[in-house]
C-alpha positions as CSV (number, residue, x, y, z in Angstrom):
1,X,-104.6,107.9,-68.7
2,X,-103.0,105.3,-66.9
3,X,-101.6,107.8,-64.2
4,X,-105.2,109.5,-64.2
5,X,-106.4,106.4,-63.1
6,X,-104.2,106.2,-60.4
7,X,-104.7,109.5,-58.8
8,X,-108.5,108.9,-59.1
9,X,-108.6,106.0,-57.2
10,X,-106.6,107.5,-54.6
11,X,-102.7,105.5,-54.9
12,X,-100.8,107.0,-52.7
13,X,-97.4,107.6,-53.4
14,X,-96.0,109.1,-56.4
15,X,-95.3,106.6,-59.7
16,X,-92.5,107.1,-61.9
17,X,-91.5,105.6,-65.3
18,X,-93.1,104.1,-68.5
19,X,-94.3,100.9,-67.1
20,X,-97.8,101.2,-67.4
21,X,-97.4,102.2,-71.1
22,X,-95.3,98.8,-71.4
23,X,-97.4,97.0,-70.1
24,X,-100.5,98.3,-72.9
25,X,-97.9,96.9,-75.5
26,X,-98.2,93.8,-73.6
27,X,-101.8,93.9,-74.0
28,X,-101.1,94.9,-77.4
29,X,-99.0,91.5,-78.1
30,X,-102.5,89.5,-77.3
31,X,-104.5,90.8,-79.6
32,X,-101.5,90.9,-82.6
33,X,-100.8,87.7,-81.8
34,X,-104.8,86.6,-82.9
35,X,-104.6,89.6,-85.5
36,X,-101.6,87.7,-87.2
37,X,-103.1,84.3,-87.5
38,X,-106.4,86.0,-88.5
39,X,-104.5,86.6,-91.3
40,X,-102.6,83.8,-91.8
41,X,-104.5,80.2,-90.9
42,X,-107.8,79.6,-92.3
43,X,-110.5,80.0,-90.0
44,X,-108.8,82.0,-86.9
45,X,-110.9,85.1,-86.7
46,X,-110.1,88.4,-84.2
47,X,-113.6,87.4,-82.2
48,X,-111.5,84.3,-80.5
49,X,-108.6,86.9,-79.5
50,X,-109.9,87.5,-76.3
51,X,-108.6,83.5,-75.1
52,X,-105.0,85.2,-75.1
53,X,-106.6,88.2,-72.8
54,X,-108.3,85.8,-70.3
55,X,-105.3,83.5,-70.0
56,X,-102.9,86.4,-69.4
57,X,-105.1,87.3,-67.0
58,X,-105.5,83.7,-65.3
59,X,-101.9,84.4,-65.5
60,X,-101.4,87.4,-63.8
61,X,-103.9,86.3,-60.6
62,X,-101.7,83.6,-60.1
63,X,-98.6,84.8,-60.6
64,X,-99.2,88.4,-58.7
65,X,-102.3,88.1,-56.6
66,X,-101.2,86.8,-52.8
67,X,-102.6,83.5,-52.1
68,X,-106.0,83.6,-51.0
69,X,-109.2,82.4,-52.4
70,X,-110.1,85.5,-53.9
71,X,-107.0,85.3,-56.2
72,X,-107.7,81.3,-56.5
73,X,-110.8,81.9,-57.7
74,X,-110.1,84.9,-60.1
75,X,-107.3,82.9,-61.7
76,X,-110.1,80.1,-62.4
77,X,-112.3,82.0,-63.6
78,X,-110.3,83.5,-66.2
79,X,-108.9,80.5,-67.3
80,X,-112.0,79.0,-67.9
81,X,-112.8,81.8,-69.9
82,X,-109.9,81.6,-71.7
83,X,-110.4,77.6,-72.5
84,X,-113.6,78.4,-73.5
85,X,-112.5,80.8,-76.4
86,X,-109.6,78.8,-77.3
87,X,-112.1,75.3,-77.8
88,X,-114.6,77.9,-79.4
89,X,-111.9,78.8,-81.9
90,X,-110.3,75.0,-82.5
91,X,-113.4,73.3,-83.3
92,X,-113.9,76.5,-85.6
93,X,-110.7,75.8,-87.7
94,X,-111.4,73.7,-90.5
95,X,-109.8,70.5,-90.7
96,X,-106.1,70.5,-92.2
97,X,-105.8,73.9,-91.2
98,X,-103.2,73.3,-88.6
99,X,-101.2,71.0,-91.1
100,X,-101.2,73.9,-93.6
101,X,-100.4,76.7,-91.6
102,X,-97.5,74.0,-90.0
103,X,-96.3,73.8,-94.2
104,X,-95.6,77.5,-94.2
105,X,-92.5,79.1,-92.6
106,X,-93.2,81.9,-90.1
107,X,-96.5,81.3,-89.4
108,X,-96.1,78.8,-86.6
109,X,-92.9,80.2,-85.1
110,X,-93.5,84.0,-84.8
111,X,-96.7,83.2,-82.9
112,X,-94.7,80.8,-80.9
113,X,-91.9,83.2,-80.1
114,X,-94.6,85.7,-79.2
115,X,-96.2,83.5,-76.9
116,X,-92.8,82.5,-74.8
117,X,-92.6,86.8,-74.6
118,X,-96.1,87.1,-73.6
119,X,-95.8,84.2,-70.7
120,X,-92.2,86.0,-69.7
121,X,-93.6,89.8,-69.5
122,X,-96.3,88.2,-67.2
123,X,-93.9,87.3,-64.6
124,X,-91.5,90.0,-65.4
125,X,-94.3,92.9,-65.4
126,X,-96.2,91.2,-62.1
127,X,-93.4,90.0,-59.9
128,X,-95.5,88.0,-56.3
129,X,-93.5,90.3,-54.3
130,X,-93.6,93.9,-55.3
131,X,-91.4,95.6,-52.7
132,X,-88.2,95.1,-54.6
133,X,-85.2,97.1,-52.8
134,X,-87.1,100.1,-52.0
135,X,-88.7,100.2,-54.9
136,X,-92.8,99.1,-55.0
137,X,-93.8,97.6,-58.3
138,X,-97.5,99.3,-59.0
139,X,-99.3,95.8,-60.2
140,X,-102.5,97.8,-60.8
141,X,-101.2,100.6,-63.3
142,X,-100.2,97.9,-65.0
143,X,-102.8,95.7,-65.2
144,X,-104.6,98.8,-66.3
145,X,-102.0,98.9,-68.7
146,X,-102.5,95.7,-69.7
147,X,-106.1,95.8,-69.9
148,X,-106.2,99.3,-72.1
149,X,-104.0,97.7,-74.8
150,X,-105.8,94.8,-75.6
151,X,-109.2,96.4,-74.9
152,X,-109.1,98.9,-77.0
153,X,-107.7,98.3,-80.1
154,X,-110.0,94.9,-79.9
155,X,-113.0,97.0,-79.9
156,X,-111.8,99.7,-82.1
157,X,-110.9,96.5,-84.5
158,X,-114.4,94.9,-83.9
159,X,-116.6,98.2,-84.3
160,X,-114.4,98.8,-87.8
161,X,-115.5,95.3,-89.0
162,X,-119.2,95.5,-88.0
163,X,-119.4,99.3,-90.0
164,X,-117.5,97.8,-93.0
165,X,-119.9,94.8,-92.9
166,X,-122.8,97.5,-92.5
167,X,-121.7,99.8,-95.2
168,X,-121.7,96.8,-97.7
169,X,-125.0,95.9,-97.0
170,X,-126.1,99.6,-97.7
171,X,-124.2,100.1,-100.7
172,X,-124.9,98.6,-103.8
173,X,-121.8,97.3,-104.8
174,X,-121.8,99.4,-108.4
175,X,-123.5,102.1,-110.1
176,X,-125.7,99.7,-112.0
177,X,-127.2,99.0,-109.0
178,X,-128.0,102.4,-108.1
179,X,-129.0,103.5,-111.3
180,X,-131.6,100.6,-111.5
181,X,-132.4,101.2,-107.6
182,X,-133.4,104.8,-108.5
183,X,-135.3,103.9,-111.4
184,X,-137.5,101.7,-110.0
185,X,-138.7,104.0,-107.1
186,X,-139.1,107.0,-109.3
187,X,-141.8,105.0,-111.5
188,X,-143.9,104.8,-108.3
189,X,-146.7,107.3,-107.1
């Protein structure tokens, strides 16, 4: 897909290696990050995940977009989208839920030491300068790359929860239900 996109879009030059794919486990590390603490602090849903997207994306317009407004401005942007989720998601914690999660081992320091390899792959994955020995770093296969593996398993992950939230509300939760359900509309004329 990744190289797809490249040929459509007319790169020249021919790519080689797994980089783009690399960087979709990159992407990938966001949203497992959020998916981890979803499951382990109180009040962290997947809905705030997309902070970690935005500020790896502030991120990369910094760190690999030449200095120009455009990139300035890009890189604001998206931080401000990403301080936006991440306020959005404190004041949604309830209170002590730091302090608990803090009592538990593993929960503070795997999301930690995923966080140091998120902010590392950033400047290892989108170098300023590109042209490395011959060699020319394609910063947009793997952004794409980036993009595609947080994107979408976050809406795969989003449209399971709304149909599992939809098919509960359809359902009745036991055959009692149904039986009684059926009952009373067969009794009508």
């Amino acid at each position: 897909m990744l190289s797809t996109a490249d040929v459509l879009l007319g790169q020249p030059g021919v790519s080689y290696g797994f980089s783009g794919v690399a960087m979709a486990f990159f992407g990938f590390l966001g949203l497992s990050l959020f998916t981890f603490l979803a499951e382990h602090l109180e009040g962290a849903t997947l809905d705030h995940a997309p902070a970690v997207f935005f500020a790896g994306a502030s991120l990369i317009a910094v760190v690999a977009l030449p200095s120009s407004r455009r990139a300035t401005t890009a890189g604001v942007a998206a931080a401000l989208i990403a301080l936006g989720y991440a306020v959005s998601w404190y004041t949604a914690l309830p209170v002590g839920a730091l302090r608990r999660a803090f009592a538990n081992p593993g929960v503070v320091e795997l999301p930690a030491f995923a966080l140091c390899l998120f902010v590392a792959t950033v400047f290892a994955g989108f170098p300023a300068n590109p042209f490395r020995s011959g060699v020319v770093v394609n910063v947009y296969v793997h952004f794409v790359g980036y993009c595609t593996g947080f994107v979408l398993p976050f809406a795969y992950l989003q449209l399971r929860s709304v149909r599992r939230g939809f098919d509960e509300e359809r359902e009745p939760s036991d055959t009692a239900d149904r039986v009684s359900g059926s009952l009373s509309t067969e009794g009508r004329v």
